[in-house]
N, C-alpha and C positions, 0 to 999 in steps of 0.2 A: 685250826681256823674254822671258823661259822659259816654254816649255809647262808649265801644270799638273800638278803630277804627282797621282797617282791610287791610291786604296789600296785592291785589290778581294781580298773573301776570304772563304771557305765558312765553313761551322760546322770547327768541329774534332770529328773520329766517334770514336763509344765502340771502343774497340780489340777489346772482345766480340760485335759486331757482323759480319757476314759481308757483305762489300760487294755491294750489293744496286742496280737502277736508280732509287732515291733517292740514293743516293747519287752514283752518277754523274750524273745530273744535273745533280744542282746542282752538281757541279764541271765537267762540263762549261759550262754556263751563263757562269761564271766566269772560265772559259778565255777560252773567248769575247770577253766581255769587256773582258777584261786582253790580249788581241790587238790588238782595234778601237782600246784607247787607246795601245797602243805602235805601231800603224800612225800614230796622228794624230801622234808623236812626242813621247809625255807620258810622264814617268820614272813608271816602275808600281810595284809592287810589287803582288803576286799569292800570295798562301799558303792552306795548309791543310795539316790534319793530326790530329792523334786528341788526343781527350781519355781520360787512361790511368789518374781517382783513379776510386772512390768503393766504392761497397754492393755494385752488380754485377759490379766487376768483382774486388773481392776473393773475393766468392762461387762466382765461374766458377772463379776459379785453383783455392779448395780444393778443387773435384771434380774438378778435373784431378790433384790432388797436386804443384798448382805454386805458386809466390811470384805474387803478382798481377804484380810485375817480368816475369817469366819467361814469365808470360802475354801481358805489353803488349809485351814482346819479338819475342815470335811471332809475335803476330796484326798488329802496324803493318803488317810486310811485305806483307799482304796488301793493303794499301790503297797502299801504296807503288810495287808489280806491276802494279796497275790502272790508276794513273794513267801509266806506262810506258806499258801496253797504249793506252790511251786518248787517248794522246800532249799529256796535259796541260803546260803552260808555268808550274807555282809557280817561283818565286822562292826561296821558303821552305818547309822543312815543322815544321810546331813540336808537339812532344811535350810534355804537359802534366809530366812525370816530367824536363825539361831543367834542370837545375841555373840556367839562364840565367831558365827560368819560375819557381821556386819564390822566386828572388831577388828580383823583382818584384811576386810574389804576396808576400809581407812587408811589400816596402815601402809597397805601399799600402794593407796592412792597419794598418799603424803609423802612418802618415800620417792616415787615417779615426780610430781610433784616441783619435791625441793633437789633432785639431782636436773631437772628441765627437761622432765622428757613428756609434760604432762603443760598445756598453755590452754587458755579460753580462746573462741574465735567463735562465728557462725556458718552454722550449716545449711544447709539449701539443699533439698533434693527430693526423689521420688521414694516415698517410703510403703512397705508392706507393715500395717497394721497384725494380722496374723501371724506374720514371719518377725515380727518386730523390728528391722532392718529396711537402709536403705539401700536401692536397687541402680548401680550405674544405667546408664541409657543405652549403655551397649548390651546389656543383658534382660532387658526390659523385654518382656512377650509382644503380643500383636496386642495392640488396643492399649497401651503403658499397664501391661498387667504384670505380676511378679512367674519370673519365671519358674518358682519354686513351687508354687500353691494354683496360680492362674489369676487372683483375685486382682480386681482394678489395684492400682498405687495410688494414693492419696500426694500432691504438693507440699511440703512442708520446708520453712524458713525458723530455724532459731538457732539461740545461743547456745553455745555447747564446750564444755572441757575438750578436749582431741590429744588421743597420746599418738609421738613421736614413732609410729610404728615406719615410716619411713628410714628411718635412721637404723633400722634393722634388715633392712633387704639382703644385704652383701653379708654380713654374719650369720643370718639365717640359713641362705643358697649354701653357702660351705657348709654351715651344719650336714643337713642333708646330704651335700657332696660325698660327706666326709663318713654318711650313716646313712647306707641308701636302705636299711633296711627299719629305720623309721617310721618309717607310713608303710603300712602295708592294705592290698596288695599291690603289685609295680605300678600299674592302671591310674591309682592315685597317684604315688607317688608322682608318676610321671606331670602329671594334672597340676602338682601344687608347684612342684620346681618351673613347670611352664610360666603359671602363674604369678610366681615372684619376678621370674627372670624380667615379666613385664611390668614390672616396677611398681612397687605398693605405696597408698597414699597415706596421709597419715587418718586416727581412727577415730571417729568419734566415740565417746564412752559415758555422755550425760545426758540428762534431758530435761527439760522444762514444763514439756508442754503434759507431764504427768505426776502421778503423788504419790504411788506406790511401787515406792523403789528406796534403797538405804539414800539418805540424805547426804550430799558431798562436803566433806567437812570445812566449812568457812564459807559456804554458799548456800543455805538449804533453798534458795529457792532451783537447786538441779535437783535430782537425784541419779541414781548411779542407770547405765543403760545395762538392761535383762541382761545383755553379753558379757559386758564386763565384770560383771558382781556374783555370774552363775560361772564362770569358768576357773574365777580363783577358789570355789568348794574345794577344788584339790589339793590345795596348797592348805587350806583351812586345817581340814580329815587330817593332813602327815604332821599337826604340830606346827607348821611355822607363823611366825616367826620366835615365838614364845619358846615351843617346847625344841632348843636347838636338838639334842639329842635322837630326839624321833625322827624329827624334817631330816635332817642329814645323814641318816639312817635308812631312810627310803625313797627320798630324793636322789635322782631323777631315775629308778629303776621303777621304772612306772609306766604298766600298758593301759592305754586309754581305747576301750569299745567303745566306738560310736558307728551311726548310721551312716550312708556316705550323704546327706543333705547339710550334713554340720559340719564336715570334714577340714571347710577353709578356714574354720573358727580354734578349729583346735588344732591343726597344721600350720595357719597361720600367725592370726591375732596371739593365740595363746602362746606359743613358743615365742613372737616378739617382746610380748610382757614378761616371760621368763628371764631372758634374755637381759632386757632393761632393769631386771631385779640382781641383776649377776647370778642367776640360775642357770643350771643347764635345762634344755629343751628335753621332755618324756624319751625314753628310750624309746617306745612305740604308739602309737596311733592304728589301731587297724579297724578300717573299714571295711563296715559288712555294708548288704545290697539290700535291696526292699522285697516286699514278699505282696504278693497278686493271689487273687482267690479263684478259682476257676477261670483263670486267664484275665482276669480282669480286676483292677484297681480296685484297693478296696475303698467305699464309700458309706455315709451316712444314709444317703438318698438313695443309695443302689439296695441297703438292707445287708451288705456283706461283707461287713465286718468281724472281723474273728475271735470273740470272746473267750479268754485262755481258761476263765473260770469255768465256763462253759466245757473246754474241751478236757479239763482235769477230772472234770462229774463225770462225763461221758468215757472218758480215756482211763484216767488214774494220769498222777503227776510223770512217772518215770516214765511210760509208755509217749505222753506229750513232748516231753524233754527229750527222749531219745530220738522220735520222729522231726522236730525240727532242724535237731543239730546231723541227723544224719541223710536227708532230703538234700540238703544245697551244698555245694563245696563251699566255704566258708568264704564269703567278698563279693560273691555272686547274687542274682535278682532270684531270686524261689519264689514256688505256686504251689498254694496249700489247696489240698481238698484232700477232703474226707471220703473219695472215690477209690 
């Protein structure tokens, strides 16, 4: 009998984004890994890579006087460079902007779709431009700010696709029930089982009021929302639905690094859509914590942000990579300095 194979992989990063020590992290983390399980001699697969639709990052091109293309063009490189520097081991690097993505991103829009788990309605609500999400009012900061970033919320009314993710509450919760070691560490877990148990709405997953994003098939004036079109990458990378033999080979033995700011997207939303595809939900989820520079958030404005290229020149890569993953117990908030 064959070693288990194994399916480990990052978030995919906004391409507007400047690679930062969140970022490495959790790809080093990853690395990691996807080493430990090809040392035990279990076929891996290991990816990452950028998510290149939505709000932000059409907005950055226009002040550059670029095509958002031209923009996700440029800026991949830079996360491409790092994980070189960083001597990371993917397998894969998957570009949400891949012809081989956008193909997939359909079919499982059509598929949800034509079984009814996928209708048109309108949306209404307070949305974070940044965070590209809308912000219940119960969760809303002081002043209708986003409670993720701080930045005011913007009004927003339109049309929209919405999947049926309500219809997955009670199959979900027993998932988890039934797999408490899912989400890790318990902290979350605890967080997202709370979270369902309080009953989930259904999702919006389109949008109008922008143009770069995959087109919804039979409506192009939507396109797909950043969430929806960046989280099926994974299902992209294992081959489905095309390549059966691969997907169902590494399907659902699949741990997913992420930060914990994303956690409800890919504990929730995404295992829903799993779910409505007749997949099973990731074997894991594990949430790491954020990382503070001398006690203090990092910032653009503050000047203290932690450049990994920066600390590979000054460090060497292994000396970097050791000192991250051996600093924080791994799910917890770390404070880096060079002290």
């Amino acid at each position: 009998m064959g070693k288990e194979p194994f399916y480990i992989t990052t978030p995919i990063y906004y391409v507007n984004d400047v690679p930062h020590i969140g970022h490495a992290y959790t790809t080093i983390a990853a690395d990691v890994s996807a080493r430990y399980h090809r040392m035990l001699g279990q076929p891996v697969i290991f990816c990452t890579g950028t998510d290149e639709h939505g709000q932000k990052i059409q907005q950055a091109a226009e002040k550059k006087g670029l095509t958002a293309q031209q923009l996700a063009d440029q800026t991949v490189e830079n996360f491409r460079s790092l994980w070189k520097a960083l001597d990371i081991s993917n397998d894969d690097f998957i570009r949400t902007t891949e012809p081989r993505h956008e193909k997939v991103v359909r079919a499982i829009f059509e598929k949800l779709i034509a079984q009814g788990d996928v209708y048109k309605g309108t949306y209404e609500g307070w949305y974070c431009v940044p965070c590209e999400t809308y912000v219940p009012e119960a969760q809303m900061g002081e002043g209708k700010t986003c409670p993720d970033c701080r930045r005011p919320l913007e009004k927003m009314t339109e049309e929209s696709f919405f999947f049926r993710m309500s219809n997955y509450a009670e199959p979900l919760l027993r998932f988890y029930e039934d797999n408490p070691d899912a989400i890790l560490p318990r902290t979350r877990y605890n967080e997202i089982v709370s979270f369902i148990r309080g009953g989930l709405k259904d999702q919006s997953i389109s949008r109008t009021t922008l143009t770069w994003g995959i087109p919804v098939p039979g409506d192009d004036r939507h396109v797909f929302y950043v969430w929806f079109d960046a989280l099926i990458n994974y299902l992209t990378v294992c081959g489905y639905p095309d390549d059966e033999p691969k997907w169902r080979k590494f399907w659902p033995v699949v741990r997913h690094f992420v930060g914990k700011d994303i956690i409800r997207f890919h504990c929730i939303v995404w295992p829903a859509m799993l779910l409505a595809l007749g997949l099973n939900p990731p074997r894991q989820v594990f949430s790491h914590g954020w990382w503070t520079v001398d006690g203090e958030k990092m910032s653009k404005s503050k000047g203290n942000v932690v450049d990994p290229f920066e600390m590979v020149d000054l460090y060497g890569q292994d000396a970097f990579r050791y000192f991250l993953l051996r600093e924080v117990p791994f799910g917890l908030d770390g404070d880096f300095s060079e002290n």
